[in-house]
C-alpha positions as semicolon CSV with decimal commas, in nm:
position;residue;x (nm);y (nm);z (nm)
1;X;0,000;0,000;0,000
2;X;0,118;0,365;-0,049
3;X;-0,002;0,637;0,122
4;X;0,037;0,951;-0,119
5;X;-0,098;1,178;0,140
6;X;0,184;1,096;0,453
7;X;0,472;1,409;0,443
8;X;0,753;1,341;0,228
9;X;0,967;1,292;0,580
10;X;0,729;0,980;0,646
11;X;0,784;0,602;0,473
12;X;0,501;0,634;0,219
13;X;0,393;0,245;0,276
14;X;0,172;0,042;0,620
15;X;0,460;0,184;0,801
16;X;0,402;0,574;0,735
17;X;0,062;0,514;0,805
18;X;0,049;0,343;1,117
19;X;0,337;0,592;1,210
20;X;0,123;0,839;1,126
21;X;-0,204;0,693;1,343
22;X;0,005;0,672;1,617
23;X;0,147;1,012;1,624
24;X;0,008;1,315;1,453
25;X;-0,271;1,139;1,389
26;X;-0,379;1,098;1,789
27;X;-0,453;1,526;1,769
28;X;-0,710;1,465;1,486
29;X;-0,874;1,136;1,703
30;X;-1,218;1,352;1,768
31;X;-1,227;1,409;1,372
32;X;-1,577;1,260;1,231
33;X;-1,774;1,346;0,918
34;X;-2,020;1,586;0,910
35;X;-2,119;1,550;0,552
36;X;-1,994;1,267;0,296
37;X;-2,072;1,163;0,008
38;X;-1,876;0,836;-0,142
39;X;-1,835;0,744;-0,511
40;X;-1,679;0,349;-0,593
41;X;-1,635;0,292;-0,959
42;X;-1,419;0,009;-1,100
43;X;-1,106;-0,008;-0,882
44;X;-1,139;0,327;-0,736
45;X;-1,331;0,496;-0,408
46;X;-1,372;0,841;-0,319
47;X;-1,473;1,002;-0,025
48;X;-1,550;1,369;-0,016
49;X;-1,721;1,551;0,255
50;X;-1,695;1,790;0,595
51;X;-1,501;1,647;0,826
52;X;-1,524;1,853;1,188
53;X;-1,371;1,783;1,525
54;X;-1,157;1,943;1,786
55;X;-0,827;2,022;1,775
56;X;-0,634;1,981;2,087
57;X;-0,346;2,280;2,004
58;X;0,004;2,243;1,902
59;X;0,213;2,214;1,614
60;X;0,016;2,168;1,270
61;X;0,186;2,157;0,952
62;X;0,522;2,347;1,085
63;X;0,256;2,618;1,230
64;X;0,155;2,642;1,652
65;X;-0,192;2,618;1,662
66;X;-0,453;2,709;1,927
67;X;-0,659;2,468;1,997
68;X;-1,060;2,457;1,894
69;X;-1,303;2,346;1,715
70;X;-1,297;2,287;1,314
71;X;-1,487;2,169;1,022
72;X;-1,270;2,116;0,705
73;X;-1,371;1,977;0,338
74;X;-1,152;1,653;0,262
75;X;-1,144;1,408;-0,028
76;X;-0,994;1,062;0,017
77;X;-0,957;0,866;-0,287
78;X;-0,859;0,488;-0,239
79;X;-0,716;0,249;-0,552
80;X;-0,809;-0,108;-0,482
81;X;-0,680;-0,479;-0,577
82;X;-0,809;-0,770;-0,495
83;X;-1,043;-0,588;-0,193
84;X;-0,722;-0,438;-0,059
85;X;-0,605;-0,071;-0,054
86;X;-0,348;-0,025;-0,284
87;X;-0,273;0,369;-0,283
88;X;-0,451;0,627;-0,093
89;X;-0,468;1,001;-0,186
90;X;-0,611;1,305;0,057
91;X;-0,619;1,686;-0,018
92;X;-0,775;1,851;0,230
93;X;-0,816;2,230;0,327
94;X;-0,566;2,214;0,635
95;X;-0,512;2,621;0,565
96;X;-0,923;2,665;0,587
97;X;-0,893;2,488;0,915
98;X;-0,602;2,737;1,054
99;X;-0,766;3,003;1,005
100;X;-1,077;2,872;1,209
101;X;-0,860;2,801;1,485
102;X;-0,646;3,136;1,445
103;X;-0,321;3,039;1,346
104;X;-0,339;3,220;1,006
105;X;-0,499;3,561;0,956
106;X;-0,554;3,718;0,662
107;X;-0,654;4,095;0,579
């Protein structure tokens, strides 16, 4: 499996990802869907929706963040074989979700 979405510093394979889950992913642990819609054609899935949850504060993408409350728009996109994830893609709108929580401000 590789994970397109992990940072470049991350092993892009099961190990990224579960490095990933058990790290930086903890602080996004309250994240659920809000809205969703999924789409599963052929070999591919995608997942696009609001996800909202709470962010506990701290470092986010290089950037301190306060913690809060969020809701962000994601799309997950999964390639499949044989029933198994093969390659997963994300963008999401982490700089949408700063500014909510007041790390970025813009004039």
């Amino acid at each position: 499996m590789v994970n397109h979405a992990l940072a470049p510093t991350r092993p892009a394979g099961l190990e990224g990802t579960r490095e990933f889950l058990a790290t930086a992913g903890r602080k996004l642990s309250s994240d659920r869907w809000q809205d969703v819609v999924v789409i599963a054609e052929n070999d591919l899935v995608v997942q696009h929706g609001v996800r909202c949850g709470h962010w506990p504060g701290g470092t986010f993408l290089g950037v301190q963040v306060p913690e809060g409350p969020y809701a962000r728009e994601v799309v997950f996109i999964y390639r499949l074989v044989d029933g198994r994830i093969a390659e997963r893609w994300a963008v999401r709108d982490d700089l949408g979700m700063m500014r909510q929580l007041g790390a970025l401000q813009f004039e």
